[in-house]
C-alpha positions in Angstrom: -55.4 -0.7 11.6 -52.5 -0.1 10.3 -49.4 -2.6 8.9 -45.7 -2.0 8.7 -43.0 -3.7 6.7 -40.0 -1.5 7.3 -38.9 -3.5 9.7 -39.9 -7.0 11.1 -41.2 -7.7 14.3 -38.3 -9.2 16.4 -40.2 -12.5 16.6 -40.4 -13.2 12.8 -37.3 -14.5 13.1 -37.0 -16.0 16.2 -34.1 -17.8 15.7 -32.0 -15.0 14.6 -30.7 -16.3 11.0 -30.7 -12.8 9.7 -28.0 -12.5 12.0 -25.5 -15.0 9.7 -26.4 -13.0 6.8 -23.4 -11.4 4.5 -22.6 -7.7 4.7 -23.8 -8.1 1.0 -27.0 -9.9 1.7 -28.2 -7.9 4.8 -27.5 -5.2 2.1 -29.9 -7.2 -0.8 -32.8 -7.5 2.0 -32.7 -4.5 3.0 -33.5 -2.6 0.4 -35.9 -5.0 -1.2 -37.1 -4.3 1.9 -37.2 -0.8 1.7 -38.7 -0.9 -2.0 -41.2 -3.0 -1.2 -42.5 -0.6 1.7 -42.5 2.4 -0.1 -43.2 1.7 -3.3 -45.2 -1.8 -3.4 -47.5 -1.5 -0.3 -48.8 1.9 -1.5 -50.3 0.9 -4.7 -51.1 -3.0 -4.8 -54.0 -3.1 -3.3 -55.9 -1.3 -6.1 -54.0 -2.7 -8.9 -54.9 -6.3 -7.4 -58.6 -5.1 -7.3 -58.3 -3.8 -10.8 -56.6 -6.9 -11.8 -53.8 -4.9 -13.2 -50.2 -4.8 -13.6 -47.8 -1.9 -11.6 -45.4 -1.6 -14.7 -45.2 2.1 -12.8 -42.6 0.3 -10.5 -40.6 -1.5 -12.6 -37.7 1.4 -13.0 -37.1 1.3 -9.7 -37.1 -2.0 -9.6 -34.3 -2.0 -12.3 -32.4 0.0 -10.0 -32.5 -2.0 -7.5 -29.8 -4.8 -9.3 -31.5 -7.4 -8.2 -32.6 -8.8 -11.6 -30.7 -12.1 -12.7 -30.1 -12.9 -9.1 -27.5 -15.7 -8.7 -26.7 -15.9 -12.9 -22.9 -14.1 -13.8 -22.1 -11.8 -15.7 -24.5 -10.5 -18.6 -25.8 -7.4 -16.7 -26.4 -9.7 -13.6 -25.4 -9.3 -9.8 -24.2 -13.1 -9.1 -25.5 -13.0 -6.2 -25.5 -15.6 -3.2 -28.3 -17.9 -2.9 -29.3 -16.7 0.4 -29.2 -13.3 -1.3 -31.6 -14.8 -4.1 -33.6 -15.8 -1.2 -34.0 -12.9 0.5 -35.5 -10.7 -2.5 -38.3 -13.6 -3.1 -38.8 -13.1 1.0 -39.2 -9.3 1.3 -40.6 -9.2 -1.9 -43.6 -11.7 -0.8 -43.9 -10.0 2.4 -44.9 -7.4 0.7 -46.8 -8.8 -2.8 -47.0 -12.2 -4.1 -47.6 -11.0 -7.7 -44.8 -8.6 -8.0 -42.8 -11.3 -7.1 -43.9 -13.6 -9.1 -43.2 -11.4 -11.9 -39.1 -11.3 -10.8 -40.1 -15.7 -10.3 -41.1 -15.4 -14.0 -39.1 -12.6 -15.5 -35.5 -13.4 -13.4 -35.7 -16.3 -13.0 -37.2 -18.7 -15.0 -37.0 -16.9 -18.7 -33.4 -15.3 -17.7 -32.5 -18.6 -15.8 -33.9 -20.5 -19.2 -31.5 -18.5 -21.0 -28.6 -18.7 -18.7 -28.7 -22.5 -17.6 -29.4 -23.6 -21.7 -28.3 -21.1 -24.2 -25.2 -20.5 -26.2 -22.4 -17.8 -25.8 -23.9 -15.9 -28.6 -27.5 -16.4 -27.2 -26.6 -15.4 -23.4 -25.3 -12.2 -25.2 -28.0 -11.2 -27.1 -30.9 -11.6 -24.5 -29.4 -11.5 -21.0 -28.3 -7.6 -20.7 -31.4 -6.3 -21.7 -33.2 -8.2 -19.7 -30.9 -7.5 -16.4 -32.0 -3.9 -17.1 -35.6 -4.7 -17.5 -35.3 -2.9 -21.0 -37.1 -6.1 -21.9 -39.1 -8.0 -20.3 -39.4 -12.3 -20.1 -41.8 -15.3 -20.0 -41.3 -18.7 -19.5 -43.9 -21.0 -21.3 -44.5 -24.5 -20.4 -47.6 -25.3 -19.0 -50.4 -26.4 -21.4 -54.5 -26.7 -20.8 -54.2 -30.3 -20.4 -50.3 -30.6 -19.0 -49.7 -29.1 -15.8 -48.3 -31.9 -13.4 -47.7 -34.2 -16.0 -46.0 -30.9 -18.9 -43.1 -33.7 -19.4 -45.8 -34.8 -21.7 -46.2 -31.2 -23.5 -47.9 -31.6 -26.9 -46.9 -28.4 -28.9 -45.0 -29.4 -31.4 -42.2 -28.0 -33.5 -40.9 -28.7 -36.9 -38.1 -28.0 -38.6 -38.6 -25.9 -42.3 -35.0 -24.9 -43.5 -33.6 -21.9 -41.3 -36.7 -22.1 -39.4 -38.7 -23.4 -37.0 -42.6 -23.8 -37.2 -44.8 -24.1 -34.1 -47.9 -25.7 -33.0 -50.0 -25.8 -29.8 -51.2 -24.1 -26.9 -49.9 -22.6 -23.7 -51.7 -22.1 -20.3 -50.5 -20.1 -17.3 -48.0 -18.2 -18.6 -47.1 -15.6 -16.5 -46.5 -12.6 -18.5 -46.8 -14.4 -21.5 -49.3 -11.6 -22.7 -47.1 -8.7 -23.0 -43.2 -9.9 -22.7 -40.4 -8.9 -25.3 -38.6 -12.4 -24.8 -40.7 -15.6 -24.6 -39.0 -19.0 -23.7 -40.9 -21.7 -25.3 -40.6 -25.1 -25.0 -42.4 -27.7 -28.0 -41.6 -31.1 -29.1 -39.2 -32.1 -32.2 -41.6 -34.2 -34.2 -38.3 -35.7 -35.9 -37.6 -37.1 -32.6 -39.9 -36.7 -30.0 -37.4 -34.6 -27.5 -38.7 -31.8 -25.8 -36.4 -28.0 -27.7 -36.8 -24.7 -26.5 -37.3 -21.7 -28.5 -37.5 -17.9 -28.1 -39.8 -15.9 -29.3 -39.3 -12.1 -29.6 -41.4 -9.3 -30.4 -40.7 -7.4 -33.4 -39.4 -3.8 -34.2 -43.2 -2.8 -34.1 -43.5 -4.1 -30.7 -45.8 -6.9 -31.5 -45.6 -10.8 -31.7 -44.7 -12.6 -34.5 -47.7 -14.0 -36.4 -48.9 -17.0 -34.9 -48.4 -16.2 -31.4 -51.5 -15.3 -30.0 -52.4 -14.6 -25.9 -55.4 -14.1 -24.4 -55.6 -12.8 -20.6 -56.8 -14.8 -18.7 -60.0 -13.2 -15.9 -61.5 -14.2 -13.2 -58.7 -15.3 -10.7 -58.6 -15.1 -6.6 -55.2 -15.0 -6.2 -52.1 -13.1 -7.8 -54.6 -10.8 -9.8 -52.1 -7.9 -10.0 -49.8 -10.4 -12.4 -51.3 -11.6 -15.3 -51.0 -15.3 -16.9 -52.1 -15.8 -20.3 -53.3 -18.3 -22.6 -51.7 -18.6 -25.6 -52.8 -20.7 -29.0 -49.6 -21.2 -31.4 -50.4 -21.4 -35.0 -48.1 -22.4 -37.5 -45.5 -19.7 -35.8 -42.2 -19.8 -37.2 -39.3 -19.1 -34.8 -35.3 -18.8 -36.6 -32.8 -21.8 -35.9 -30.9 -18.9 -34.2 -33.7 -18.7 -31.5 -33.6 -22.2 -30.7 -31.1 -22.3 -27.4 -28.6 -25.1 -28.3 -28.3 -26.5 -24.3 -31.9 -27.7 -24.5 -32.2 -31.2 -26.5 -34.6 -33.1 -23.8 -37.1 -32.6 -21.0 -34.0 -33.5 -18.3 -32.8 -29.9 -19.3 -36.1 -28.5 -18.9 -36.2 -30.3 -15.6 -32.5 -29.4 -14.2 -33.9 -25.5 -14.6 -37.1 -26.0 -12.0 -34.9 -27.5 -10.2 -32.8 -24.7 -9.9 -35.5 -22.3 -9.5 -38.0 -24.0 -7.4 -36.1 -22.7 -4.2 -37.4 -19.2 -5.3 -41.3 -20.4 -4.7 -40.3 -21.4 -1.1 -38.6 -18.7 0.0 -41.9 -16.4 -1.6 -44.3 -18.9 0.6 -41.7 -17.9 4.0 -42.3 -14.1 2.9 -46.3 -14.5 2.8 -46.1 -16.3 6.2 -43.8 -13.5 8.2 -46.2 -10.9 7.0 -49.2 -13.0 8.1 -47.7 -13.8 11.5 -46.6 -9.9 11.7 -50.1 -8.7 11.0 -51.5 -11.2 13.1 -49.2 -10.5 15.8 -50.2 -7.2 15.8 -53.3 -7.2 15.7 -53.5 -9.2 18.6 -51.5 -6.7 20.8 -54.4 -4.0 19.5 -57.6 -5.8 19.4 -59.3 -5.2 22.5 -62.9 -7.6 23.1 -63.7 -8.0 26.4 -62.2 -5.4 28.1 -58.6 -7.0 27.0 -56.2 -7.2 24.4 -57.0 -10.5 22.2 -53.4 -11.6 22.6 -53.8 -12.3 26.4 -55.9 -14.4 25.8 -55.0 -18.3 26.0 -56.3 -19.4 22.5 -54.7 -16.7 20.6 -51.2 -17.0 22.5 -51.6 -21.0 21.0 -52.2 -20.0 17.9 -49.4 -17.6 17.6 -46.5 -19.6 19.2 -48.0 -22.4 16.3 -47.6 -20.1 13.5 -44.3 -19.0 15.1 -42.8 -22.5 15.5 -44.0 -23.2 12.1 -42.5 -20.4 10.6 -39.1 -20.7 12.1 -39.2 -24.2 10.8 -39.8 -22.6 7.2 -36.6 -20.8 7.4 -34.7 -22.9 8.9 -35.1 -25.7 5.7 -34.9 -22.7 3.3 -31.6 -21.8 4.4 -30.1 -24.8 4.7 -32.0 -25.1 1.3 -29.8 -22.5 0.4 -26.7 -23.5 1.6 -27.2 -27.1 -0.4 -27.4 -24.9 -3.4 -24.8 -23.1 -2.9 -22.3 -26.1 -2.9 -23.8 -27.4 -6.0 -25.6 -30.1 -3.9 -29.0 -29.8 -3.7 -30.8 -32.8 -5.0 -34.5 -32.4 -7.2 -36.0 -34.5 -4.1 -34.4 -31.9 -1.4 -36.0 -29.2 -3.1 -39.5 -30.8 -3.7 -39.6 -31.5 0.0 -38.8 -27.6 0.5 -41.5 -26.0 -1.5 -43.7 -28.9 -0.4 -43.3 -28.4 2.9 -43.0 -24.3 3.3 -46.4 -23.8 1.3 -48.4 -26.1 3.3 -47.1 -24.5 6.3 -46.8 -21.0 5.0 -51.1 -21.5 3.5 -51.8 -22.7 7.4 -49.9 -19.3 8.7 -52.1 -17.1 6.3 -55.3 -19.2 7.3 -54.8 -18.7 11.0 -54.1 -15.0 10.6 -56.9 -14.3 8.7 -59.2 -16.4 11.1 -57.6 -14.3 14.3 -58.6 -10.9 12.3 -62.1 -11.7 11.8 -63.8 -9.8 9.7 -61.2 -7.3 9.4 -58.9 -10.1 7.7 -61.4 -10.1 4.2 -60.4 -6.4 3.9 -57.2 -5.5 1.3 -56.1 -2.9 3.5 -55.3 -5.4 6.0 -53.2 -7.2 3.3 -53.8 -10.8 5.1 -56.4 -11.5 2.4 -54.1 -11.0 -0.3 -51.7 -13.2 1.3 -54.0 -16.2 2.0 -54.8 -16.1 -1.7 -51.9 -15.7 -3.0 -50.3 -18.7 -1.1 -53.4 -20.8 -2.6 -51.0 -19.9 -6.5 -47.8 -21.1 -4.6 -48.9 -23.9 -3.8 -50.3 -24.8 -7.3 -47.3 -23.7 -9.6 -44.0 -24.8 -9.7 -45.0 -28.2 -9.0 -48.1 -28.9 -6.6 -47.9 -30.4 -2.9 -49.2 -33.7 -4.5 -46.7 -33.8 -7.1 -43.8 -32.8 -4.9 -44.7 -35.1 -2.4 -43.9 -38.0 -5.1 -40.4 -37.4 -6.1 -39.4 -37.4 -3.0 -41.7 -40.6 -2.2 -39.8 -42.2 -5.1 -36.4 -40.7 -3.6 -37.2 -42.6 -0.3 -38.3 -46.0 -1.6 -36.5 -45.7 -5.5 -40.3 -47.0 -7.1 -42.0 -43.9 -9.4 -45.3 -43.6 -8.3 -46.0 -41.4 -11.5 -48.5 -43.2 -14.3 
């Protein structure tokens, strides 16, 4: 069997949108696009066996100027974001953990750093991470504050020029190996949630006191790794505490700003899954016949299909909101809420229609269906998205 991304199939999007695209965005997917099929595809499948990182590709991805996405200046493209979009979508149709990397890395750390730091800060970290000379981390998430990491419980005290931490990290993508570390503790003089970089030093190495652990064993995303990190009594200069950050809304207002990224990955993992299956089902003879003339499989793909079309259709009107400065936290909960429950059915019906052949890598489906089992945990869960915008609808907090 045999898969290819160069080009979708002209029913993965049904309704056209590409076709409102910019000059300068159909330029951004397509040669995501076009990196993703040549130099992605090839290689994933073993390094997500191996539960190993492809830093092979990450020159080329460089080259690509995609890196910083919609942030200004500082190295970065400034790009639309539809544009942003579409690199999370051709990127996902190919990997999930290569894009979560540019989630982590471009986004969130870079994003961190554009959204709350100073002139001086933006300056100093930005450029070299637009080049991928560097590369970033964004660590919030503890062992025991996921959902609820408003209540994060590393703390950070002020000693003179310095700053000294204490706590533990969970789930930090990258957190292992970056160059640049956003970290967020809590001022024990007054209980506000600050936000600190760490850096590695000449030697390459973290400073003492930052210590990460891999963490093994996952099913999904294996080819990017997460780590767990204790903090002990790590000292961080006042100079590496961004200035823009003095409480948890600030934390908050840069999910926000991100979280459209994990939707339009979850619409990426669902137009490969529908293209695969779609394929498939024109090849698969049983019975004397193609599976796709058959009656069950034709329901199952014009499902997927209306489905997916309705994924796209929010994300870029998702995008649009953003664009005007007018997307509200509740408009983009309901977006990643509602694109990774529908984009995890997609995978789940697409595996089902391969059979047995969907458990293989080489088919990719499997890796897909995982994968969209780690969208729909980080960022926010389906759960927890579904109560901010249950509080937007009937203004009472159903968080405890």
């Amino acid at each position: 069997m045999s898969i290819s991304t160069t080009e979708p199939t002209a029913t993965s999007d049904y309704f056209r949108l590409d076709e409102d695209l910019t000059p300068e965005e159909i330029a951004i997917r397509d040669k995501v696009r076009a990196f993703a099929h040549e130099r992605v595809l090839p290689v994933i499948n073993e390094y997500w066996e191996r539960a190993e990182f492809p830093y092979e590709i990450l020159p080329g991805i460089a080259e690509l100027g995609i890196i910083g996405t919609f942030i200004k200046g500082y190295g970065c493209p400034g790009m639309s974001r539809k544009a942003a979009g579409m690199v999370a979508r051709e990127m996902a149709r190919a990997d999930g953990s290569i894009n979560t990397f540019l989630g982590v890395h471009s986004n969130l750390c870079m994003g961190t750093l554009s959204m709350l730091g100073s002139e001086e800060q933006k300056q100093r970290w930005l450029p070299s991470l637009a080049r991928i000379e560097t590369t970033g981390a964004f660590a919030l998430t503890e062992p025991d504050h996921g959902s609820d990491s408003v209540a994060l419980e590393t703390s950070a005290r002020r000693d003179g020029d310095e700053w000294v931490l204490d706590g533990h990290k969970r789930w930090i993508g990258n957190g292992h190996a970056a160059d640049v570390v956003v970290l967020f503790a809590r001022n024990v003089d007054d209980g506000q949630v600050n936000c600190f970089v760490v850096e590695k030093g000449p030697d390459g190495l973290h400073p003492a006191g930052y210590n990460p652990t891999v963490i093994t064993g996952k099913v999904g995303k294996r080819a990017i790794l997460q780590a767990d990190i204790v903090i002990d009594r790590l000292r961080v200069p006042e100079a590496n505490r961004l200035t823009g950050c003095r409480s948890f809304k600030d934390v908050a207002r840069v999910l926000q700003a991100t979280r459209g990224g994990a939707a339009w990955e979850a619409v990426g993992h669902a137009m490969a899954a529908f293209e695969i299956a779609c394929e498939y089902a024109k090849t698969r003879i049983q019975f004397g016949n193609p599976i796709g003339s058959y009656q069950l499989v034709q329901n199952k793909l014009a499902n997927m299909l209306s489905e997916l079309t309705a994924m796209q259709l929010t994300c870029n009107r998702m995008a649009e909101l953003a664009e005007r400065d007018e997307l509200t936290s509740a408009q983009a909960a309901m977006v990643k809420m509602a694109t990774s429950q529908k984009a995890k059915w997609i995978c789940n019906e697409a595996r089902d229609m391969l059979g047995g052949q969907g458990l293989l890598l080489e088919n990719h489906i499997a890796r897909h269906m995982t994968d969209m089992e780690v969208v729909a945990t980080y960022e926010g869960t389906d759960s927890m998205q579904s109560l901010i915008v249950g509080r937007d609808i009937t203004g009472l907090s159903a968080f405890r």
